[in-house]
Backbone as CSV, one residue per row, in Angstrom:
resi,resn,N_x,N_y,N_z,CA_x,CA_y,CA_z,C_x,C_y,C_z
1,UNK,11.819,-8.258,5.680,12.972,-8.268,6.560,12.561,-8.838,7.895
2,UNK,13.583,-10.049,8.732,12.858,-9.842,9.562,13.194,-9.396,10.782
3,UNK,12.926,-9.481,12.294,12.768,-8.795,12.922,13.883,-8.416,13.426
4,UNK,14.179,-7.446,13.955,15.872,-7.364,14.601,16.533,-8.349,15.636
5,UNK,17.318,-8.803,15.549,17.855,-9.812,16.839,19.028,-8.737,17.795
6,UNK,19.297,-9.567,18.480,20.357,-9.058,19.336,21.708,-9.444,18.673
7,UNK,22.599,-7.724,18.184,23.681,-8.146,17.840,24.903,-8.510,18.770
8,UNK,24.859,-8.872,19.972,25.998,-8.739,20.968,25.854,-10.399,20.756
9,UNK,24.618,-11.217,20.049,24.757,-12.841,19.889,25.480,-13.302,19.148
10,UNK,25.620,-12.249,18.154,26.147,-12.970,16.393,28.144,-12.913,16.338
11,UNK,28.751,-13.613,16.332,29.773,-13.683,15.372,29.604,-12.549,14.629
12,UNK,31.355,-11.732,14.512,31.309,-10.662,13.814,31.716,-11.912,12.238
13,UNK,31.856,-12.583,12.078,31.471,-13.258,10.818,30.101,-13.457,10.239
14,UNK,28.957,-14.209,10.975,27.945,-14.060,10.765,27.316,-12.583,11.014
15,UNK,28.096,-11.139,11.207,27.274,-10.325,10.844,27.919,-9.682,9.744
16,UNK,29.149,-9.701,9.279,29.794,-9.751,8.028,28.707,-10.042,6.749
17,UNK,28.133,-11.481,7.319,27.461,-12.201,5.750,26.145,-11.584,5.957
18,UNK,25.283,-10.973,6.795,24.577,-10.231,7.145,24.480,-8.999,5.998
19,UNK,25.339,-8.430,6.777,25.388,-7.166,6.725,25.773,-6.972,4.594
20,UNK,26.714,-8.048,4.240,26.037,-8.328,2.643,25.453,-8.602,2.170
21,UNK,24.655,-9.095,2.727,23.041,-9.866,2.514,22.432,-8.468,2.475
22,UNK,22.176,-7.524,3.428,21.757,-6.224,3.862,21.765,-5.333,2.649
23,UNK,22.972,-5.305,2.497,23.592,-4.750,1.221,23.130,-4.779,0.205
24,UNK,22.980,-5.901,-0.341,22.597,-6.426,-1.557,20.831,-6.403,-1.687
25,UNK,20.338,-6.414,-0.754,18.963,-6.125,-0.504,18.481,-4.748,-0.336
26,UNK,19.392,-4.176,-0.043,19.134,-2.802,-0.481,19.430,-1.828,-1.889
27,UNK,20.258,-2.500,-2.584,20.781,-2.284,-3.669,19.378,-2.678,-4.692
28,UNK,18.995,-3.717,-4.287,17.808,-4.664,-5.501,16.640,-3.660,-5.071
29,UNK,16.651,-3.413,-3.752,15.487,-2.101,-3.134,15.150,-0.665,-4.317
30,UNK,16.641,-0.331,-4.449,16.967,0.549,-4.788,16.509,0.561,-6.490
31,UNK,17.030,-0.353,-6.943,16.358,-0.446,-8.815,15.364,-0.904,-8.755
32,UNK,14.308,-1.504,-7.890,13.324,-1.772,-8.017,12.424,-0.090,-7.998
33,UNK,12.679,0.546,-7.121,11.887,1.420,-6.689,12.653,2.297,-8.070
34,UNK,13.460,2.708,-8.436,13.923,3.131,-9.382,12.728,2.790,-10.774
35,UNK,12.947,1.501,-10.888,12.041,1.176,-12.069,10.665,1.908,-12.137
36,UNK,10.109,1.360,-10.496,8.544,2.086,-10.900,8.613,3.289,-11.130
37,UNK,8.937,3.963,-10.674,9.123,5.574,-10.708,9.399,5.567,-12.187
38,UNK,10.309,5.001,-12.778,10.407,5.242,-14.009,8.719,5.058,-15.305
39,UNK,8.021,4.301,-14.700,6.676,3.825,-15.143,5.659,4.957,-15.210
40,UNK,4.891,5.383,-16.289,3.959,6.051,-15.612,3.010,5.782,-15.210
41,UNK,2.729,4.881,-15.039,1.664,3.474,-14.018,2.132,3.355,-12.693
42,UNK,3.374,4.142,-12.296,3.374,3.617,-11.346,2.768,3.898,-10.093
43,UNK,2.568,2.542,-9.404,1.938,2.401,-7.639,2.475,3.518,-6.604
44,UNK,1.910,4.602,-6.121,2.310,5.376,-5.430,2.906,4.602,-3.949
45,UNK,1.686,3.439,-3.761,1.303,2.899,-2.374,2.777,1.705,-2.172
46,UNK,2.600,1.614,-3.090,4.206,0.166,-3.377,5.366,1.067,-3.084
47,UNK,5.539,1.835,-3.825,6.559,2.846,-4.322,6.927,3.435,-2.663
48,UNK,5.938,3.923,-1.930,6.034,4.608,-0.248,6.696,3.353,0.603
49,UNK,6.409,2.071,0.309,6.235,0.788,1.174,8.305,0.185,1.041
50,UNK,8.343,0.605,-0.832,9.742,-0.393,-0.943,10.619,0.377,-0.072
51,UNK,10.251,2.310,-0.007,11.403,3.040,0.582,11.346,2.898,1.757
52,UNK,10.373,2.516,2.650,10.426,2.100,3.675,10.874,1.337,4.661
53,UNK,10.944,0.047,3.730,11.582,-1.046,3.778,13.284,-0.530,3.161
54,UNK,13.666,-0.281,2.413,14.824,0.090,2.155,15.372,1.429,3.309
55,UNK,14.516,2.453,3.683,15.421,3.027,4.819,15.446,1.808,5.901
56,UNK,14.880,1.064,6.274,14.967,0.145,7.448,15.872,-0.912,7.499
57,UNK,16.544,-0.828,5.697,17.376,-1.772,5.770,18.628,-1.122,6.135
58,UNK,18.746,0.275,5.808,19.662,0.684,5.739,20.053,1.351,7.695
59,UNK,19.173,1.270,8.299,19.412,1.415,9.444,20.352,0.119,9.922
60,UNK,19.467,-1.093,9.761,20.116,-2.208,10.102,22.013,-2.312,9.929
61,UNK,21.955,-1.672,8.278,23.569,-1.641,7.779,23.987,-0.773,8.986
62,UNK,23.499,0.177,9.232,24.249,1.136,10.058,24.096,0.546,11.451
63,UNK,23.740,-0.169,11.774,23.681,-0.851,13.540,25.150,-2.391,12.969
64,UNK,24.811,-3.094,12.130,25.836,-3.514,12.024,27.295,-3.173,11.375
65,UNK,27.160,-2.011,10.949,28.234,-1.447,10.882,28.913,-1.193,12.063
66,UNK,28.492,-0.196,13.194,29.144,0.035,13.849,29.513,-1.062,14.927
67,UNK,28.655,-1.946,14.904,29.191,-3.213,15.706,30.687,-3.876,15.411
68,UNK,30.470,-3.871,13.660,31.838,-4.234,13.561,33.286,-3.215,13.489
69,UNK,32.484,-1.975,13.357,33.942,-1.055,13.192,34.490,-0.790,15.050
70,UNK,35.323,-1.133,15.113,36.489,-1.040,16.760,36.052,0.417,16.848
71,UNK,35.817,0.511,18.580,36.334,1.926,18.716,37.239,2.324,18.547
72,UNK,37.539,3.684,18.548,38.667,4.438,18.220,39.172,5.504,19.231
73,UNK,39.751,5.631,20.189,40.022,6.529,21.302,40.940,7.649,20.321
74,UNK,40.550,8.723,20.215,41.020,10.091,20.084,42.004,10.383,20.984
């Protein structure tokens, strides 16, 4: 993944295609790390690294999420 940019630069379009890109990279995160676990070979050290990378993606979803959801005054 790479490094975070500044979202106040991006087009809420270009963080739209982002943020499915995000998505979808976390989803493939998700059955990957699924699989090994399913293995009994599997890499403890890989296995610590993909969830890692997958919570970090999922932060990202959540920073561009709320960029694009409007406030809401109560």
């Amino acid at each position: 993944m790479n490094a975070p940019t500044d979202l106040s630069m991006k087009t809420d379009e270009v963080l739209r295609v982002e943020l499915e890109h995000f998505r979808a990279e976390h989803r493939d995160l998700d059955e990957a790390i699924r699989a090994l676990e399913d293995r009994a070979s599997a890499d403890r050290l890989t296995i610590q690294r993909l969830k890692k990378k997958k919570l970090a993606l999922k932060d990202r979803i959540a920073l561009i999420e709320d960029r694009l959801t409007p406030d809401i005054i109560a």
